[in-house]
Backbone atoms as SQL, in Angstrom:
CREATE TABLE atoms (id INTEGER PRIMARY KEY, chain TEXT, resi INTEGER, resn TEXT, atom TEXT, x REAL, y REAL, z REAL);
INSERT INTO atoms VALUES
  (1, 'A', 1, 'UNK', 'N', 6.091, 7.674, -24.073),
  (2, 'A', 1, 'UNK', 'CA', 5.542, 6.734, -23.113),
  (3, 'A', 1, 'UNK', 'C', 4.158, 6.306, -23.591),
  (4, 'A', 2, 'UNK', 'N', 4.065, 5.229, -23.471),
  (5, 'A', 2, 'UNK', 'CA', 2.777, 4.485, -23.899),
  (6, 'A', 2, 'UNK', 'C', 1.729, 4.874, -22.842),
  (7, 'A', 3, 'UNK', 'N', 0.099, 5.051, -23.444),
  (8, 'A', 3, 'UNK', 'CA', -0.818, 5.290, -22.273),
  (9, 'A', 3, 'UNK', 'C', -0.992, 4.355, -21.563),
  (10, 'A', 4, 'UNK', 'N', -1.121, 2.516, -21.554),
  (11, 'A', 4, 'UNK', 'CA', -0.929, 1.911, -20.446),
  (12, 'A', 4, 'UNK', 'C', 0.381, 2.176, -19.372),
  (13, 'A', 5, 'UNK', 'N', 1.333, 2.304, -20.371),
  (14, 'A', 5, 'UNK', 'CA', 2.931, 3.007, -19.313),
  (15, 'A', 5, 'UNK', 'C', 2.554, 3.849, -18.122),
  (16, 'A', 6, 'UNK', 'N', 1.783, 5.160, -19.048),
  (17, 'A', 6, 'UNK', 'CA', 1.411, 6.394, -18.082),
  (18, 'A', 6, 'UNK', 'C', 0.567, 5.955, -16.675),
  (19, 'A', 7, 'UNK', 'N', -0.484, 5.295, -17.406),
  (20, 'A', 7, 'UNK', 'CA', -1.670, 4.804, -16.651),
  (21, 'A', 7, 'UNK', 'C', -1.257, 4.709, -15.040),
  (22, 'A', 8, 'UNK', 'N', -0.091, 3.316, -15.658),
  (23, 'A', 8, 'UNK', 'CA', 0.179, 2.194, -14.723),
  (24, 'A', 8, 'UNK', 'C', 0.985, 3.389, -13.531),
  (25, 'A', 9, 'UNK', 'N', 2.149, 4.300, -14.010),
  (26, 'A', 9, 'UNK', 'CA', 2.823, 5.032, -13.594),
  (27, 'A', 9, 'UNK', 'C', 2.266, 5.318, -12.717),
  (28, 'A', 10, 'UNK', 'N', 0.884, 6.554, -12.921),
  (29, 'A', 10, 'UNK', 'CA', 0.291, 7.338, -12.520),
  (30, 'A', 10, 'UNK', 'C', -0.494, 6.941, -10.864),
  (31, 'A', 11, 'UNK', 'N', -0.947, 5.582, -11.566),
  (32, 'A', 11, 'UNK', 'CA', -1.452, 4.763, -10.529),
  (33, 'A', 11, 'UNK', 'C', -0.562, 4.220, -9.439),
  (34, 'A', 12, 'UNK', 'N', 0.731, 4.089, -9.378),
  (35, 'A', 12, 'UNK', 'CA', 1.408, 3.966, -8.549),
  (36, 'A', 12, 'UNK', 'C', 1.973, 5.076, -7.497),
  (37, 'A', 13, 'UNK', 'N', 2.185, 6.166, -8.624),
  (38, 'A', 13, 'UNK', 'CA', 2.647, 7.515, -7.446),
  (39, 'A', 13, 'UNK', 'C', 1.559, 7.889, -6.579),
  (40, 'A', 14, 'UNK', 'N', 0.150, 7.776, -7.202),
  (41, 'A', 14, 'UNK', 'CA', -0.589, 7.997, -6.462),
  (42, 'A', 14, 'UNK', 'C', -0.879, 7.047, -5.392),
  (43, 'A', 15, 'UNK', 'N', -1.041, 5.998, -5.361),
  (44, 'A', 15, 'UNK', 'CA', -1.167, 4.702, -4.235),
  (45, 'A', 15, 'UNK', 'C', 0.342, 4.727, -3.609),
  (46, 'A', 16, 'UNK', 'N', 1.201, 4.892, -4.049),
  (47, 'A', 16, 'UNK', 'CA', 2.291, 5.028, -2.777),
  (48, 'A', 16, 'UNK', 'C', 2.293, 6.668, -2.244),
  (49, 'A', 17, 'UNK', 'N', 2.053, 7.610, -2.760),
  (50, 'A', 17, 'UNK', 'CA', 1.602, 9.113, -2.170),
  (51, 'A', 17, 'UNK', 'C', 0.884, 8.261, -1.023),
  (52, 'A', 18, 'UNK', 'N', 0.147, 7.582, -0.918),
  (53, 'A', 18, 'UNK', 'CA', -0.925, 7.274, 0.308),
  (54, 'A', 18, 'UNK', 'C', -0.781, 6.419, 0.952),
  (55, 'A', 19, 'UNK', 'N', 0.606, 6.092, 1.146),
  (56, 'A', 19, 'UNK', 'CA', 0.934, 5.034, 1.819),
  (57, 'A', 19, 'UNK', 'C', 0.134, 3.766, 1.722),
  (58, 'A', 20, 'UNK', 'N', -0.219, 3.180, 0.144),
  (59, 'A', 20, 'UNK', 'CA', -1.216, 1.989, 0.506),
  (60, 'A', 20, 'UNK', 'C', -0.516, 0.800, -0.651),
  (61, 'A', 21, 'UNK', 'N', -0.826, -0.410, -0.010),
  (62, 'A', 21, 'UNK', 'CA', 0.237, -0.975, -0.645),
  (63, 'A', 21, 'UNK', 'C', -1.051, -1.920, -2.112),
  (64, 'A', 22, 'UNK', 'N', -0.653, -2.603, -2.702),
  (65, 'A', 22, 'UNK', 'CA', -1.186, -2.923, -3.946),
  (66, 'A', 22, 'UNK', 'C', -2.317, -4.192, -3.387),
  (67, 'A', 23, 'UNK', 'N', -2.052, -4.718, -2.122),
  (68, 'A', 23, 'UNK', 'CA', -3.254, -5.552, -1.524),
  (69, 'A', 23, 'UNK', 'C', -4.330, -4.917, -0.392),
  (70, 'A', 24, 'UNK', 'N', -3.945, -3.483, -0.059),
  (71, 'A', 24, 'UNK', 'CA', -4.864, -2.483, 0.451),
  (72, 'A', 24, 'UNK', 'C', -5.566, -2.175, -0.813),
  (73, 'A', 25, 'UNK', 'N', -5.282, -1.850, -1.741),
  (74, 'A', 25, 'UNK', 'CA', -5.964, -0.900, -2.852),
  (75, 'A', 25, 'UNK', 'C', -6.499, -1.841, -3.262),
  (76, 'A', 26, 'UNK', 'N', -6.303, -3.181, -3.803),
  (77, 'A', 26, 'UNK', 'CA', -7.305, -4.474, -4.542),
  (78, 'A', 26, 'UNK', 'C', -8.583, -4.153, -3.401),
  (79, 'A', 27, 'UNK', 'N', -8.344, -4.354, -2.511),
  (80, 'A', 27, 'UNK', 'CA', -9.271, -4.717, -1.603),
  (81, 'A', 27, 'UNK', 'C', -10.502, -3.790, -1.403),
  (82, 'A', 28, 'UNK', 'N', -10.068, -2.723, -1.850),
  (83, 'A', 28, 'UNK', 'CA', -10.887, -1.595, -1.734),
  (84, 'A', 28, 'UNK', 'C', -11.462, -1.526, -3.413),
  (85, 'A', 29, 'UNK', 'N', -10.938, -2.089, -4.245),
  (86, 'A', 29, 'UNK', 'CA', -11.196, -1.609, -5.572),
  (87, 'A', 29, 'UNK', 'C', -12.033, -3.249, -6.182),
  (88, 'A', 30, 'UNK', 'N', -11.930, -4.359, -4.979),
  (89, 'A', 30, 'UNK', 'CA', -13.017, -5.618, -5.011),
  (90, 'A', 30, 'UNK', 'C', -11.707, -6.050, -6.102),
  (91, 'A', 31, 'UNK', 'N', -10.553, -6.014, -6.454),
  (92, 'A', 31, 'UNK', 'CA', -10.019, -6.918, -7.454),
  (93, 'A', 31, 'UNK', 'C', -8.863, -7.336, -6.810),
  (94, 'A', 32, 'UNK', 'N', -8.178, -8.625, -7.864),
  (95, 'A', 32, 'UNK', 'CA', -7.517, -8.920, -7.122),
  (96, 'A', 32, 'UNK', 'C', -5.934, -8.221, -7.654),
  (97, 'A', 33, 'UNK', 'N', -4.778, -8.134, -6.281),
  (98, 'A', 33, 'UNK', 'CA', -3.719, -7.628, -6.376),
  (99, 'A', 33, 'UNK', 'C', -2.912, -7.661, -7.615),
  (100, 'A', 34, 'UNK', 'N', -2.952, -9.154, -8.057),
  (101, 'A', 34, 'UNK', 'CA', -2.244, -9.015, -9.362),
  (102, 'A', 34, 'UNK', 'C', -2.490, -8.104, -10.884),
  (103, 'A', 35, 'UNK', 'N', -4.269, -7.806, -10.485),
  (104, 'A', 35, 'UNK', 'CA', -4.469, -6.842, -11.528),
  (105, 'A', 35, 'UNK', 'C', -3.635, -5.401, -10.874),
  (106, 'A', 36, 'UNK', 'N', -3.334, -5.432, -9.888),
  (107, 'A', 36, 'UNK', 'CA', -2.773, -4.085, -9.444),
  (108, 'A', 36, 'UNK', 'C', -1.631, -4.014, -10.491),
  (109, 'A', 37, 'UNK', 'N', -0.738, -4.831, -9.904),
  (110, 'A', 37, 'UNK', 'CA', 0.279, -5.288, -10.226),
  (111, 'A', 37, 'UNK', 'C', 0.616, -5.164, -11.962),
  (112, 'A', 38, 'UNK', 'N', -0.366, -5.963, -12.287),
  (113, 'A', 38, 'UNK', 'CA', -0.333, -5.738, -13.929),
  (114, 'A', 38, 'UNK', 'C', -0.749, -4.199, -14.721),
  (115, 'A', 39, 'UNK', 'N', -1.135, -3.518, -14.170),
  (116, 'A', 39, 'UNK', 'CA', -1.984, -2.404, -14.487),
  (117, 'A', 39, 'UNK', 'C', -0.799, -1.158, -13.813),
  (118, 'A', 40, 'UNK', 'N', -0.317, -1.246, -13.099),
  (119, 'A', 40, 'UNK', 'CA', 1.208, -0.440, -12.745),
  (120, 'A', 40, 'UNK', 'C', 2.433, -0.985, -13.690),
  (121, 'A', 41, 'UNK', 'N', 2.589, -2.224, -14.147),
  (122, 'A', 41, 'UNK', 'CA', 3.985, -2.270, -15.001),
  (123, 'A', 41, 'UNK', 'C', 3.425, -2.262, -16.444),
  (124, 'A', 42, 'UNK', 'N', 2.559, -1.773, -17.010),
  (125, 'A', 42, 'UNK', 'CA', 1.469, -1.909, -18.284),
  (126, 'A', 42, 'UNK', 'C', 1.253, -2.457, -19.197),
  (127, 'A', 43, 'UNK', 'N', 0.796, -3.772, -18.112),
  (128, 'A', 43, 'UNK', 'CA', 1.089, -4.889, -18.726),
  (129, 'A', 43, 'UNK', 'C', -0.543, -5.254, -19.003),
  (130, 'A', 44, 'UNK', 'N', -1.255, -4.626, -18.436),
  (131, 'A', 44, 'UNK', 'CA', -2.864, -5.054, -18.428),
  (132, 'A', 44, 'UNK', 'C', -3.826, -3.418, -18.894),
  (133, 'A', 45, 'UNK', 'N', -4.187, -4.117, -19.737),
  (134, 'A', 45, 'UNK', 'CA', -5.327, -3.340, -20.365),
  (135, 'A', 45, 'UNK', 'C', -6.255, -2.791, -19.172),
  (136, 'A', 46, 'UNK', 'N', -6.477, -1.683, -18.426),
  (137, 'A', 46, 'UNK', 'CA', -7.579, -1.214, -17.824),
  (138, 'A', 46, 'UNK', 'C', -9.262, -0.914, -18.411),
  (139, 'A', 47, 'UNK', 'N', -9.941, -1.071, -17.914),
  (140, 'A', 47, 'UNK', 'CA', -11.041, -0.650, -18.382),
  (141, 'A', 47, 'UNK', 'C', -11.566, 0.447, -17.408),
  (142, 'A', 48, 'UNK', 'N', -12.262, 1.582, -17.912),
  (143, 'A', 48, 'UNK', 'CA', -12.559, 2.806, -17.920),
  (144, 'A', 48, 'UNK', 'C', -13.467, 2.572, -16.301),
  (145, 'A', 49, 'UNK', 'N', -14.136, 1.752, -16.170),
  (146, 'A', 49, 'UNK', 'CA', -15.179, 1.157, -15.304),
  (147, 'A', 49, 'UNK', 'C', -13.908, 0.449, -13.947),
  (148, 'A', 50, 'UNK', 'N', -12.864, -0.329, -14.035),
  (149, 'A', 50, 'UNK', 'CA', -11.778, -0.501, -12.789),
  (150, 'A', 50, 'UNK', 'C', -11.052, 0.646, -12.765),
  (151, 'A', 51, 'UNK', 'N', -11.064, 1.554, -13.601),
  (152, 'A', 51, 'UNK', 'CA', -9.911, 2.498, -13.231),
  (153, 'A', 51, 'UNK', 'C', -11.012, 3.699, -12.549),
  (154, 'A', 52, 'UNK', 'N', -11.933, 3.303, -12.478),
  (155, 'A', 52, 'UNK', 'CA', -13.057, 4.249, -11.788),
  (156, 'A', 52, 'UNK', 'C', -13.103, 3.751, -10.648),
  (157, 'A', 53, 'UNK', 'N', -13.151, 2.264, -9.797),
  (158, 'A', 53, 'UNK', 'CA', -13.169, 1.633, -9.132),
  (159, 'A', 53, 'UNK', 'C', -11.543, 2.022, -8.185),
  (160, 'A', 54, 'UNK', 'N', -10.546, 2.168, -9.054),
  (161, 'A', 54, 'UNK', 'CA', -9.150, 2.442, -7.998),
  (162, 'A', 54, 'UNK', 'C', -9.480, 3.929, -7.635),
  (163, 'A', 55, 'UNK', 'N', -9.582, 4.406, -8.363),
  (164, 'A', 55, 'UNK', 'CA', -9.888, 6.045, -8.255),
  (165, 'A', 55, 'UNK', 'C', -10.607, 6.163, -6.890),
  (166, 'A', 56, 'UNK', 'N', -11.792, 5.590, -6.986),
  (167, 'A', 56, 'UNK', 'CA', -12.962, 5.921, -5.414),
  (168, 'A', 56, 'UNK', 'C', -11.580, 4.941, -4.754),
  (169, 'A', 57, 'UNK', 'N', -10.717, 3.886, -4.897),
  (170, 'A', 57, 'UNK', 'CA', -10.212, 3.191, -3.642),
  (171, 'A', 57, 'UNK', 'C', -9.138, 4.475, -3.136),
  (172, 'A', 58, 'UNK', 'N', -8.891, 4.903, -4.039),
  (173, 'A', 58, 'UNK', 'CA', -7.838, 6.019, -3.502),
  (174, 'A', 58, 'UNK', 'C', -8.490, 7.067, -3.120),
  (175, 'A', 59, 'UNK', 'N', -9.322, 7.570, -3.125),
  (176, 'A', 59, 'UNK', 'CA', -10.006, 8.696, -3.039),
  (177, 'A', 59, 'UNK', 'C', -9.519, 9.769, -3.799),
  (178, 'A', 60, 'UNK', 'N', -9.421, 9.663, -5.197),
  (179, 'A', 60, 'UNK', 'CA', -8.519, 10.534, -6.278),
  (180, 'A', 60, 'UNK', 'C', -9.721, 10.611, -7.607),
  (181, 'A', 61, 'UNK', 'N', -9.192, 11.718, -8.440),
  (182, 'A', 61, 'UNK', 'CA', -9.896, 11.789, -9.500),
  (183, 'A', 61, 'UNK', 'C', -9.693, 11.093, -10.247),
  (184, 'A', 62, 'UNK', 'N', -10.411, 10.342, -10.920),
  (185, 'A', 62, 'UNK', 'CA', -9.779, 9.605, -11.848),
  (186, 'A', 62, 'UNK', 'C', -9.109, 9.879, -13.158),
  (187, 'A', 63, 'UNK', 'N', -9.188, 11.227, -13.599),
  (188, 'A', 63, 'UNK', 'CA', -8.220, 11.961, -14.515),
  (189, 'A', 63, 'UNK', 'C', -6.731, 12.276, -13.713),
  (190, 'A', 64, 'UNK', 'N', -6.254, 11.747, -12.383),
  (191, 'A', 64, 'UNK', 'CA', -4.856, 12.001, -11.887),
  (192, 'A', 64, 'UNK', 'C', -4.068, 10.765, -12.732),
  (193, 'A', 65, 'UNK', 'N', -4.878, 9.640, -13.205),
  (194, 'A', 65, 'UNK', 'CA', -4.189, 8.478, -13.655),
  (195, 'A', 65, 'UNK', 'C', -4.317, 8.973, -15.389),
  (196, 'A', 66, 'UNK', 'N', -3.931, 9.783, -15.965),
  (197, 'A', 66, 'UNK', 'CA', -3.958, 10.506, -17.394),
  (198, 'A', 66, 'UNK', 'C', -3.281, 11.407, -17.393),
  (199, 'A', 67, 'UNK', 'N', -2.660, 11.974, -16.342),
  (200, 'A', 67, 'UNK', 'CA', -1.386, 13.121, -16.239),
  (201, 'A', 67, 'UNK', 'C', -0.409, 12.652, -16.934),
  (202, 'A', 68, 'UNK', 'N', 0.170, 13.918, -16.970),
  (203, 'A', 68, 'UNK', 'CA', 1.628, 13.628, -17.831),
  (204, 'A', 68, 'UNK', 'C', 2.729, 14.378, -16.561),
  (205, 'A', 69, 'UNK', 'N', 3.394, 12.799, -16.346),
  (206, 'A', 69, 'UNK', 'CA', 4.463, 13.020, -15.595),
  (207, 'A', 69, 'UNK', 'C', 5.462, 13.949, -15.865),
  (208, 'A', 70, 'UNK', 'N', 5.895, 14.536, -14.557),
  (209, 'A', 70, 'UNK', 'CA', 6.949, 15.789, -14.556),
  (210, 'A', 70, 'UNK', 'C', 8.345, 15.018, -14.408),
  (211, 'A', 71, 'UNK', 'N', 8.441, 13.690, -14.667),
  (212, 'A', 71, 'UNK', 'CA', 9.907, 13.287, -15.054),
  (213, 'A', 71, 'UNK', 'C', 9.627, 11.814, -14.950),
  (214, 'A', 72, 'UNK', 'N', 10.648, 11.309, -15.411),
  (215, 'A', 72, 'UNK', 'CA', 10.834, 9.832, -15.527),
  (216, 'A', 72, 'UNK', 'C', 11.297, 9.152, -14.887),
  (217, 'A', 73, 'UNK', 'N', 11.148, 9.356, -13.377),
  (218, 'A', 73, 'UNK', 'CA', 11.450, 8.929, -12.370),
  (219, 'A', 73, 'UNK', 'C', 10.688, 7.762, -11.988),
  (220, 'A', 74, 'UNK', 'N', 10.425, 6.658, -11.723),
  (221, 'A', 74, 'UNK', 'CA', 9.639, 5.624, -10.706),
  (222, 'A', 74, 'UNK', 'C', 9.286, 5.867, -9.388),
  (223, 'A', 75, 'UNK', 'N', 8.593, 5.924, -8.970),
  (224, 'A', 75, 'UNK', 'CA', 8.295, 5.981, -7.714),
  (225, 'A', 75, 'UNK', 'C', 8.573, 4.780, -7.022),
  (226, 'A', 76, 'UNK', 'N', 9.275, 5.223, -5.630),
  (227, 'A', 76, 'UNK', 'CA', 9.972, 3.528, -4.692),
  (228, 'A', 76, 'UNK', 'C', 8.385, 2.517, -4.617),
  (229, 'A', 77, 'UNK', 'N', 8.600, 1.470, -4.750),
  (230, 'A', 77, 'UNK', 'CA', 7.835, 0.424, -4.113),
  (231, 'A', 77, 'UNK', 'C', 7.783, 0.618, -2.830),
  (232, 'A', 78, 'UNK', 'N', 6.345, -0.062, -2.273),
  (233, 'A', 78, 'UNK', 'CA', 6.471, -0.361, -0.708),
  (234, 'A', 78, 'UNK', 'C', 7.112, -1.469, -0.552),
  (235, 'A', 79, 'UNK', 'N', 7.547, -1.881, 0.251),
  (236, 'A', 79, 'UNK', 'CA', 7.863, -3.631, 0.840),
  (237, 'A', 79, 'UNK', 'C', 6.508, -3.686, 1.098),
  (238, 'A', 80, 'UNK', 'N', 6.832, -5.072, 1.178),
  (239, 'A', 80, 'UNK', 'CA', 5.420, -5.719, 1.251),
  (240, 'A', 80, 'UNK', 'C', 4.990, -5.889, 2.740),
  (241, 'A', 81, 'UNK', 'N', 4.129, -5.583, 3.296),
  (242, 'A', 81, 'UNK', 'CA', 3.410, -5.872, 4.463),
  (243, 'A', 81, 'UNK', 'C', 4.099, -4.868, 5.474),
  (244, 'A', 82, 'UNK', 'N', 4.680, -3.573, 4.999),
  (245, 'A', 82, 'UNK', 'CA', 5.418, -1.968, 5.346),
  (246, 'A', 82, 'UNK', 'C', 4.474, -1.321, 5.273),
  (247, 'A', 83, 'UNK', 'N', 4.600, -0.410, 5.687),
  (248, 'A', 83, 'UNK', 'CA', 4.246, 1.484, 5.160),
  (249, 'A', 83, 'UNK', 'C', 5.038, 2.157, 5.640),
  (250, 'A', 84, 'UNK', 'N', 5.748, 2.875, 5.239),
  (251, 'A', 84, 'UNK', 'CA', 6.892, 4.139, 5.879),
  (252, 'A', 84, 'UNK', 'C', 6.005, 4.500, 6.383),
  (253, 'A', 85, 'UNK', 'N', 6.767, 5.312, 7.552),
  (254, 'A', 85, 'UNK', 'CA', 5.849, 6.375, 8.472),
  (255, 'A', 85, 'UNK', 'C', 5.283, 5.751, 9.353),
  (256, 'A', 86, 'UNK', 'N', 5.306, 4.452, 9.842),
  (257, 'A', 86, 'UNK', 'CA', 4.183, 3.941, 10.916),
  (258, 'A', 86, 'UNK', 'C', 5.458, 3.165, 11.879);
């Protein structure tokens, strides 16, 4: 797996772990959704400085987005304008 692959991965289990969808987390991280978007299918280069920025939006370390996944599973998408559980 490529480290943007991982990145992007990483960044998703964790933002759906928290029930927050990819235009909650822009919003909190001042960017816009489509960098979400691009930066989960690894398609966009992160810089060390936004991936510090999602990190405080999630309230996560920012070494959780550098793990090495325990399988190759995807994590479900939210629907859009959802959150399970509410």
């Amino acid at each position: 797996m490529e480290h943007r692959e991982r990145i992007g991965r990483n960044l998703r289990t964790v933002r759906v772990a928290q029930r927050m969808t990819q235009e909650d987390l822009a919003g909190l991280a001042r960017v816009d959704r489509t960098t979400i978007s691009g930066i989960e299918r690894g398609d966009f280069n992160a810089s060390v400085d936004l991936l510090a920025r999602l990190a405080d939006g999630l309230s996560a370390d920012i070494s959780a987005f550098f793990a090495i996944p325990e399988s190759d599973e995807r994590p479900e998408p939210l629907k859009a304008g959802r959150k399970p559980g509410r």
